[in-house]
C-alpha positions in Angstrom: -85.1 97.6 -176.3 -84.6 96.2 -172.5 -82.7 99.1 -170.4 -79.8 98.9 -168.3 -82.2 99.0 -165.4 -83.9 96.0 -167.1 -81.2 94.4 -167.5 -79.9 94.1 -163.9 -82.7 93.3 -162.5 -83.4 90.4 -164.7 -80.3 88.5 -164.2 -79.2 90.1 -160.3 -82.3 87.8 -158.7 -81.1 84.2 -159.9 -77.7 85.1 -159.5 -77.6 86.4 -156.0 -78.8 83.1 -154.8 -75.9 81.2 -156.8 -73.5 83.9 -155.6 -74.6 83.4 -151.7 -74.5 79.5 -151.8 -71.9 78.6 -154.0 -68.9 79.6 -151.5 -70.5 77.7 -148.6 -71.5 74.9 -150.9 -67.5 74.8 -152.2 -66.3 74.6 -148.9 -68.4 71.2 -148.2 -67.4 70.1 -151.3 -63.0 70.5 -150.6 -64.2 69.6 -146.9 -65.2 66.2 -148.0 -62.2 65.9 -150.6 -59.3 66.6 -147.6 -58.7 69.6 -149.7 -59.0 72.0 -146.6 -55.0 72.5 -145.9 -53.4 71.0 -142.4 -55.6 72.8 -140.3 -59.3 72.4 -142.2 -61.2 74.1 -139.0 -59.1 77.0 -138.8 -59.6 76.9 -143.2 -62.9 76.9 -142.7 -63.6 80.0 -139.8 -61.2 81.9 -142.4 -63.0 81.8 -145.7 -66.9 82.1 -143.9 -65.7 85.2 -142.1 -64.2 86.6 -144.9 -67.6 85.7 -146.9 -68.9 87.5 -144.0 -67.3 91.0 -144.7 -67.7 90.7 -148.3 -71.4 90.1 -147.9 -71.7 92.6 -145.7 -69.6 94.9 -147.8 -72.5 94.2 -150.7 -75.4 95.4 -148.2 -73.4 98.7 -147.4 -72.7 99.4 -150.6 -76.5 98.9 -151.9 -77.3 102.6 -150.6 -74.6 104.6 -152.4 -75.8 102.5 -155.9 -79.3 103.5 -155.5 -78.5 107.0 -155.1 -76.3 106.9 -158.1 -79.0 104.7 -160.2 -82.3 105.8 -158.2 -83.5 102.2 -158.8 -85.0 102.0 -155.7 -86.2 98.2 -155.9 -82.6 97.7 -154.7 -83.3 98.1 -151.5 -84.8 94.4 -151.3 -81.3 93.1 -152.5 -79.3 95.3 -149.6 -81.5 92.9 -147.0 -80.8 89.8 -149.2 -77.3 90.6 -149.0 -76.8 91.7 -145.2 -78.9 88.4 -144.4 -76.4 86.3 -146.2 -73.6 87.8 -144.6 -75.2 87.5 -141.5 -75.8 83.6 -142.7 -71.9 83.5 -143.0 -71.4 85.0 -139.7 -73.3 82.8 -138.1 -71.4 80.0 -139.4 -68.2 81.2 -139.0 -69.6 81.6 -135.2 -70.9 77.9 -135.5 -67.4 76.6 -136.4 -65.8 77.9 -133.7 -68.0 76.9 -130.9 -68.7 73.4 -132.2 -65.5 72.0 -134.4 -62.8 74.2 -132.8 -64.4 74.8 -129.0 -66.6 71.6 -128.9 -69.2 73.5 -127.4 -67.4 73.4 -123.9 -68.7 76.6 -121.9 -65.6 77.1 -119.9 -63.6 77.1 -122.7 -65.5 79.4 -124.8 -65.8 81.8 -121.7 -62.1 81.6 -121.2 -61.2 82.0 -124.9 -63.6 85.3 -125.4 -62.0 86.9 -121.8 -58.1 86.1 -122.8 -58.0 87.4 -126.7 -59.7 90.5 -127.4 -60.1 89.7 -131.2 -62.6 87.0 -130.1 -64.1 89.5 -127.8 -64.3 91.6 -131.1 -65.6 89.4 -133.0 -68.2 88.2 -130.7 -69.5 92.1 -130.2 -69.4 92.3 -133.9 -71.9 89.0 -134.1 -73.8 90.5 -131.5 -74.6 93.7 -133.7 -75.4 91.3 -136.7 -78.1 89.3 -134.6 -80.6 92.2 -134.2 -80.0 93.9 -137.8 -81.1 89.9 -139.3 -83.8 89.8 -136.8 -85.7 92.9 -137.6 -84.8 93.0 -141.4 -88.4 92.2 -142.7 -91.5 94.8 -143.2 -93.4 93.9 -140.2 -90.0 95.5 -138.0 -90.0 98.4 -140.0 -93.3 99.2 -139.6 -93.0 98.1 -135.5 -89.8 100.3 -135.3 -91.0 103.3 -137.7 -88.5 104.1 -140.5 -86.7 106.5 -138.7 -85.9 104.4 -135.7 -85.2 101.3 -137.7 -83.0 103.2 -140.0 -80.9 104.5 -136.6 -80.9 100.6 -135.4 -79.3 99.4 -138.6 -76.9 101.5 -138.9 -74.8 99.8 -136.4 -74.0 97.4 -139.5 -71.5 100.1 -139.7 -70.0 99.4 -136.4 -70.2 95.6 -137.1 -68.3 95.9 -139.9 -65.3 98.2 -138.5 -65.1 95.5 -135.5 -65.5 92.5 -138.2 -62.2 94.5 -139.7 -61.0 94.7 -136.2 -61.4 91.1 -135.4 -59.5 89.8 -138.5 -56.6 92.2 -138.3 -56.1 91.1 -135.0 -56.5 87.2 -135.3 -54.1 87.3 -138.3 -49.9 86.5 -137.6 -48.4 87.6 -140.2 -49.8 89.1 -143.9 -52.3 92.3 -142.8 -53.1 93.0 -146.5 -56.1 91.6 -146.5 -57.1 93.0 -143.3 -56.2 96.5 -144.5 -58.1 95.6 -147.9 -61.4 95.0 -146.0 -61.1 97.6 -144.2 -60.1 100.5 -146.6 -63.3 99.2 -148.9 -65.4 99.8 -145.7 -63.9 103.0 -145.4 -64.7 104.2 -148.3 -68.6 103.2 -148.1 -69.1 104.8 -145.0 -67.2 108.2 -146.5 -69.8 107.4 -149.4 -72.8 107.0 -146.8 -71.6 110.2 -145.0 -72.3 112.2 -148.1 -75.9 113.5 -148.0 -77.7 113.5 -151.4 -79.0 117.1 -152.1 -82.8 117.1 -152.4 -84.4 117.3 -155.6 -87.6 118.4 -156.6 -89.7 116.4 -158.5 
């Protein structure tokens, strides 16, 4: 009889894949169709940032599961997951320089000096770039466990300025905002919580 441990990991694998592409390949599809609202661009940097924190969201939360489970082959799915929300980042990050800033310099200067929630936003990338970089086994050995498990913990700090950036950019509704931000919350009060040690 397959266990719940079987279970999962047979069907997480070819899901994860469908889960990470199918938002980015749904927003090329309404993209083509005009379906994208008055202002597609702005549509767009919306929906891959917020794929961006729920992504990330998905990595953070990997650690508190295995401790619950103790399946510790999960670990491979926490990188799959921060890579895609770092995949999501970077083309929420795309977007804005190319579509909305056209890739003009002294604009983009100008626009990350005068609004601080792009200045947010584009610390918060910043913190993404070396966690994606050094997210494969050769790192970890080149960093040792303990330093690489210091570095990447500033997905922590990328996420509470990803929160940041989107309360701040939005006018009106702040649910969402607060949403995001209470579910990061709440992992990093679960991450805080040290496992006792157990003797095998």
């Amino acid at each position: 009889m397959a266990t719940a441990e079987s279970v999962v990991r047979g069907t997480l694998r070819p899901t994860r894949w469908i889960l990470a592409l199918a938002p980015l390949v749904w927003l090329v599809v309404r993209a083509f169709q005009g379906d994208l609202g008055a202002n597609p661009i702005e549509r767009i940097e919306d929906e891959s940032g917020q794929w961006t924190l729920r992504f990330l969201a998905l990595s953070l939360a990997i650690t508190p599961l295995i401790r619950l489970t103790q399946w510790g082959w999960l670990i491979r799915e926490r990188r799959f997951f921060g890579l895609a929300a770092f995949g999501y980042a970077s083309t929420h990050l795309l977007v804005y320089l190319g579509l909305d800033q056209g890739f003009d310099l002294h604009d983009i200067g100008e626009d990350i000096l005068k609004h601080l929630w792009i200045t947010v936003g584009m610390a918060a990338f910043l913190l993404l770039l070396p966690l994606a970089i050094t997210s494969t086994k050769g790192w970890i050995r080149r960093l040792g466990g303990a330093r690489w498990r210091a570095l990447h913990r500033l997905a922590y700090v990328a996420a509470f300025l990803g929160c940041i950036h989107f309360l701040w950019s939005v006018k009106k509704d702040l649910t969402e905002p607060i949403i995001y931000s209470s579910v990061f919350a709440i992992l990093m009060a679960m991450r805080a919580i040290r496992q006792p040690r157990t003797t095998r």
